[in-house]
N, C-alpha and C positions, 0 to 999 in steps of 0.2 A: 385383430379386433377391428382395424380399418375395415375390412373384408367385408366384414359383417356388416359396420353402419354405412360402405358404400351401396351394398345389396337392398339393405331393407331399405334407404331414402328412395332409391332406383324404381323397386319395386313399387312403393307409398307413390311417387309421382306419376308414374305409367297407369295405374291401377283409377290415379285422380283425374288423369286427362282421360281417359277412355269413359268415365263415368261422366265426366262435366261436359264430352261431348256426343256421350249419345243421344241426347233428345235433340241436338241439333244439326246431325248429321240421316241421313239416310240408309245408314248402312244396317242393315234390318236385324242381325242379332245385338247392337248394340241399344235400342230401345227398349225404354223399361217395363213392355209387357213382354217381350220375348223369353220364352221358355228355354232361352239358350244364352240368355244372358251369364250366366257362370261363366261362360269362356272366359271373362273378361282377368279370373283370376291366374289360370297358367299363363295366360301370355302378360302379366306382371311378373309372373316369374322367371319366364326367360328372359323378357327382355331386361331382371334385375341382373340375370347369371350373364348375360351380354355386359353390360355395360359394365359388369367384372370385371370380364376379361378383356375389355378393349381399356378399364384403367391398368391393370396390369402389363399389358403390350403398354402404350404409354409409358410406365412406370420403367419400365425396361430399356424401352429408346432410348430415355431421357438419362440413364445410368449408364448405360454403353457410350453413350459421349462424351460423358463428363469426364 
């Protein structure tokens, strides 16, 4: 179940920084006429499946020295 609410917070935050900074950055499919603005929703997704797996490496380290 962790899994879960680590992913979807993950996801929920990437998704809000990419959004609160596209009018303020330059980077042209991040603005909000850009017809390619959708990008914005896989790469919440991976980078929620990342930050999975870098708490579970973590998660592992931290068990192997214990």
């Amino acid at each position: 179940m962790i899994d879960y609410v680590i992913r979807a917070a993950a996801g929920f935050v990437i998704l809000l920084i990419l959004l609160f900074l596209g009018p303020y950055t330059n980077i042209e499919w991040l603005q909000p006429t850009s017809p390619y603005r959708f990008l914005i929703v896989p790469i919440a997704l991976i980078g929620s499946w990342v930050c999975l797996y870098l708490f579970r490496k973590l998660k592992q380290k931290k068990s192997a020295s214990a």
